[in-house]
C-alpha positions in Angstrom: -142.8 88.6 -13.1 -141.1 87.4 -16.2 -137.2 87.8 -14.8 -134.9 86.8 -17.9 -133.4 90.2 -19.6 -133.7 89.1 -23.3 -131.0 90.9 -25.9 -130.5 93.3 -23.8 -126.7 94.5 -22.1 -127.2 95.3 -18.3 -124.7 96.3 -15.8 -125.6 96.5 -12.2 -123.5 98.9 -10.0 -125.0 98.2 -6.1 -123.5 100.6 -3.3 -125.1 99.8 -0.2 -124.0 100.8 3.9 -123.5 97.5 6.0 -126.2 95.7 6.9 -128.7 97.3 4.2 -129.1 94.4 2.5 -127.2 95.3 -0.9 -125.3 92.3 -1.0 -128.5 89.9 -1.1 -130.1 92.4 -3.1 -127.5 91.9 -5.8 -127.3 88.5 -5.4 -131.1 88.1 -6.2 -131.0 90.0 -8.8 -127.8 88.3 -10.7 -129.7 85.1 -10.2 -133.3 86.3 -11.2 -131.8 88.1 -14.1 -129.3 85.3 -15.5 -126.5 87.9 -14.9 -122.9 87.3 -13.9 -122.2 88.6 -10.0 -119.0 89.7 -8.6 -118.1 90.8 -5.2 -115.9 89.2 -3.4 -115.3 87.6 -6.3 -113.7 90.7 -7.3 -110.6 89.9 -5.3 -109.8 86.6 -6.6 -110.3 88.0 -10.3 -107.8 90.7 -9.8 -105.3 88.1 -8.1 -105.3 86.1 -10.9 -104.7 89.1 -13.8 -102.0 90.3 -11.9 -100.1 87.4 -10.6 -100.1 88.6 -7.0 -100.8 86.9 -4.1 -104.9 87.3 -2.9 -104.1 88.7 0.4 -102.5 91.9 -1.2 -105.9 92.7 -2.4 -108.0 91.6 0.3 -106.1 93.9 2.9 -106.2 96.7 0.4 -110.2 95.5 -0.3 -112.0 99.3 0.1 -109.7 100.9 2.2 -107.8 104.2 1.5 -104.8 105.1 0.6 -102.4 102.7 2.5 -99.1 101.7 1.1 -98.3 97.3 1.6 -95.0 97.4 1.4 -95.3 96.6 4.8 -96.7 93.4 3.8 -93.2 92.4 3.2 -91.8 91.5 6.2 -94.9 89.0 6.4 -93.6 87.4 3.9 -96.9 88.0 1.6 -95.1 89.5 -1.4 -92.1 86.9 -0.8 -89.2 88.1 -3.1 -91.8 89.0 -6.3 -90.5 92.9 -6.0 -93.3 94.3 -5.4 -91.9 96.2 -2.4 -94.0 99.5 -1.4 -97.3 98.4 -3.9 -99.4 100.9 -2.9 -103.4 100.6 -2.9 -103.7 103.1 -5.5 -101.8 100.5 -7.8 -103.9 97.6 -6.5 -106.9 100.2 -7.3 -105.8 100.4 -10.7 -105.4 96.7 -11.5 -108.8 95.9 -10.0 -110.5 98.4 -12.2 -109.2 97.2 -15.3 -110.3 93.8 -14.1 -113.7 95.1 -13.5 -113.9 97.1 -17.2 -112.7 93.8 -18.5 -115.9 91.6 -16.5 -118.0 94.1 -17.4 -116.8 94.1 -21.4 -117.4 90.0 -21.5 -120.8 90.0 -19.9 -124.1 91.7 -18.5 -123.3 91.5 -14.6 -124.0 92.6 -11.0 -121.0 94.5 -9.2 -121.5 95.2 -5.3 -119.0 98.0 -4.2 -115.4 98.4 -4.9 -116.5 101.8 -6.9 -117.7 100.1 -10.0 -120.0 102.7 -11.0 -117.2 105.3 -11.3 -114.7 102.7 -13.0 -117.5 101.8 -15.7 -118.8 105.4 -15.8 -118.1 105.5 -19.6 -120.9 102.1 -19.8 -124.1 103.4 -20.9 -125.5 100.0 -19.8 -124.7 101.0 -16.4 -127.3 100.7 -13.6 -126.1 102.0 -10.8 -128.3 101.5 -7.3 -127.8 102.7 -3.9 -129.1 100.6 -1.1 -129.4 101.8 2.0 -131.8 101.6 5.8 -131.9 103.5 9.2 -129.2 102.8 11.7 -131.5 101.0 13.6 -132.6 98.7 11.3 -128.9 97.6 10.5 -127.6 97.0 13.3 -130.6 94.7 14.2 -129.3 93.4 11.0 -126.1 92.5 11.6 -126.6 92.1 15.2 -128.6 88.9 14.0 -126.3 87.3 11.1 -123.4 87.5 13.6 -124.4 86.5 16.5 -123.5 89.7 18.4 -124.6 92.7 20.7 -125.9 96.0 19.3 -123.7 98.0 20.3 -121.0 95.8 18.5 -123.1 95.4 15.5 -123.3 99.3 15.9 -119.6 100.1 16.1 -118.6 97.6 13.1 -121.4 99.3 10.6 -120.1 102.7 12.2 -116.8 101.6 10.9 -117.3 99.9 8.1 -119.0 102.5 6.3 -116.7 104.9 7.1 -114.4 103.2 5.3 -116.8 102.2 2.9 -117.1 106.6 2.3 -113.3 107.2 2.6 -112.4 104.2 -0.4 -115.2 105.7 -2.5 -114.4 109.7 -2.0 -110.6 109.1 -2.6 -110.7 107.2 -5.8 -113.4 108.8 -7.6 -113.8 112.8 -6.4 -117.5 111.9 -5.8 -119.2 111.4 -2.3 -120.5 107.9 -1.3 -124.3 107.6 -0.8 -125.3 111.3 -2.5 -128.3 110.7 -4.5 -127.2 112.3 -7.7 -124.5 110.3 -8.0 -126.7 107.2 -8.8 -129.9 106.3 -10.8 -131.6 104.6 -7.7 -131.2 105.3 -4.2 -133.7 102.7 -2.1 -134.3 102.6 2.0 -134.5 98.4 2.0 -136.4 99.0 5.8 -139.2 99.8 3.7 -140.1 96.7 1.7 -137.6 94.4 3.0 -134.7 92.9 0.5 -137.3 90.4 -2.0 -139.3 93.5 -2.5 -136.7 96.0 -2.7 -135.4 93.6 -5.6 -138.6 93.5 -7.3 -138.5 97.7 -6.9 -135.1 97.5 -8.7 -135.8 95.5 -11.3 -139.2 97.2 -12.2 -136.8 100.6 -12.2 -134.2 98.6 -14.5 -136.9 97.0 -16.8 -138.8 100.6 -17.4 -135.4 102.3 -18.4 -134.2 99.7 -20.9 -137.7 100.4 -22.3 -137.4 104.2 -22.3 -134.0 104.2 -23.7 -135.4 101.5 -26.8 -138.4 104.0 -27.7 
């Protein structure tokens, strides 16, 4: 399959529950496709706009609505004044940030509700990956090294506040089909194929939307 996207600006929006896959998925793709990939990277990119320290964003990092100016008496804001930052601020900072990623260069974005901040993109593709319960915690139960029943209680968590992050900030509901251009079950092909599904989907609408 000839992978390169040729003259052609694509943005990659991948939700995906834990243990789906969606994090290789986009990783696979960003590299197939020459494209730039945030994540995690996400939190490092914010830090460095703002001027604040890392950790406020990686304990705010999709969760809901809960203020840091407890942070404080950690010591993680020091005497910068940023007493009582809340996570909708933090929000705010790392959407501009993303807008700004997304303005530079075609990219992959995994999470951190990049499909709502770059809503107004009409390069946006924007993929839900998902699987059976089953299947993830198998999953996850392998990469970490850890029982099922732990695997089962951290996806069980995670993606519930995964859905909480997502529902607050943007009004819509994480994981409802028309909410995305793609939603994919990754049990069914596995994550190389699953990729391959994607980027056939992608490939086919830049064509229909060049006709």
């Amino acid at each position: 399959m000839e992978h390169r996207m040729e003259n052609a600006k694509v943005i990659i929006n991948i939700g995906r529950q834990l243990g789906s896959g969606g994090r290789q998925i986009g990783r696979m793709l960003a590299d197939r496709l020459q494209l730039a990939y945030y994540d995690r990277e996400l939190v490092r990119e914010a830090s460095k706009a703002s001027g604040l320290c890392r950790d406020c964003f990686e304990k705010a990092d999709e969760k809901r609505n809960r203020s840091l100016s407890g942070l404080l008496g950690l010591g993680i804001f020091g005497n910068t004044g940023f007493g009582g930052l809340s996570n909708e601020e933090l929000f705010k900072i790392q959407g501009r940030v993303i807008d700004r990623l997304a303005e530079e260069s075609s990219s992959v974005f995994v999470g951190r509700c990049a499909d709502y901040i770059l809503r107004h993109r009409p390069e946006c593709f924007n993929v839900f990956v998902c699987a059976p319960l089953a299947y993830r915690v198998a999953q996850i139960a392998l990469q970490l090294g850890i029982t099922a029943e732990e695997a089962e209680e951290r996806i069980l968590k995670t993606d519930k506040a995964r859905a909480a992050y997502y529902n607050f900030y943007t009004g819509r509901v994480w994981g409802q089909a028309d909410g995305y251009h793609l939603c994919i079950d990754t049990s069914v092909l596995g994550p190389e194929k699953t990729a391959d599904f994607i980027e056939t989907m992608l490939r086919q609408r830049l064509q229909a939307h060049t006709v």
